[in-house]
C-alpha positions in Angstrom: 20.5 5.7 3.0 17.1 4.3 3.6 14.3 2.6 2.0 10.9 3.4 3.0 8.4 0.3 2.0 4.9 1.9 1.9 1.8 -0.1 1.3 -1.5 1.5 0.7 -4.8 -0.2 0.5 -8.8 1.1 0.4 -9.6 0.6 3.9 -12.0 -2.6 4.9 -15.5 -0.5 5.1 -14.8 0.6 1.2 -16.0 -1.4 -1.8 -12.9 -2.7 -4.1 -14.1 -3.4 -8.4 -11.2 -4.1 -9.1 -10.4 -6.5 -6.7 -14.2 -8.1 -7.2 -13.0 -8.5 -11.0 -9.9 -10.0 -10.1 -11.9 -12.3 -7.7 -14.5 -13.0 -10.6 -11.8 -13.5 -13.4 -10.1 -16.3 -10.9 -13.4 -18.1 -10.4 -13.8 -18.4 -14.4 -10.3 -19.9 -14.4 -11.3 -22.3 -11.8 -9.7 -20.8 -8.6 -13.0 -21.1 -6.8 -11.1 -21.2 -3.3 -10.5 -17.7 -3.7 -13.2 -15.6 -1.3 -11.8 -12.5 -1.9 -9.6 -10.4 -3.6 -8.1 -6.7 -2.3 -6.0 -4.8 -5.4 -3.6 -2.2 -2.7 -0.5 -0.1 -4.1 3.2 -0.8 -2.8 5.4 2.0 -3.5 9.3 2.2 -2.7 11.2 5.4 -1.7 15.1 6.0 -1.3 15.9 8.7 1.2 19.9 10.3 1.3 19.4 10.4 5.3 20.2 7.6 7.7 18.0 9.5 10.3 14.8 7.4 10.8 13.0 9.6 13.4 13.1 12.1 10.1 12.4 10.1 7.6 9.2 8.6 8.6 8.1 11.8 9.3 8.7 12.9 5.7 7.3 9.4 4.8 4.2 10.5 7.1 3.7 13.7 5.8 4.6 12.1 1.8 1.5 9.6 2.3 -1.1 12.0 3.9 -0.5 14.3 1.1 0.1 12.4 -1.7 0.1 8.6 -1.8 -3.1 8.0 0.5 -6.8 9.0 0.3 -7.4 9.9 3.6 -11.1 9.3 3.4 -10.7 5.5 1.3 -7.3 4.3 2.4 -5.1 3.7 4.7 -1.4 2.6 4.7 1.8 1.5 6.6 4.9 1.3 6.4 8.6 0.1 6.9 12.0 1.6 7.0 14.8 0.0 6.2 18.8 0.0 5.1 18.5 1.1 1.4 21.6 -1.3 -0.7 
């Protein structure tokens, strides 16, 4: 079995609020080191195959139809042994 580790985040050109309000929110708490913040989504997948050439195309095909705004986001990801 395998794991697929996928990370999606707005790319660097789009505007993140809700990261801006997390930023602002730490400032008011006295985290004024903090020059940005980036909210992103991390999703996990288990997959029945041990066959990674097939599996990150699924993951591929998974994230450009489903997970990922094409136009706002972009993402990676890993594949791993699942336990």
């Amino acid at each position: 079995m395998l794991k697929a580790k996928i990370f999606v985040q707005l790319k660097a050109s789009v505007l993140d609020p809700q990261g801006k309000a997390v930023t602002n929110s730490l400032h008011h708490l006295g985290f004024e080191e903090v020059l940005e913040t980036r909210i992103s989504k991390y999703i996990e997948m288990t997959f029945t195959s041990n066959d990674k050439a097939m599996v990150s195309e699924q993951v591929e095909k998974i994230c450009d139809s489903l997970l990922a705004n094409p136009n706002t986001e972009s993402y990676h990801f890993q594949l791993e042994e699942a336990e």
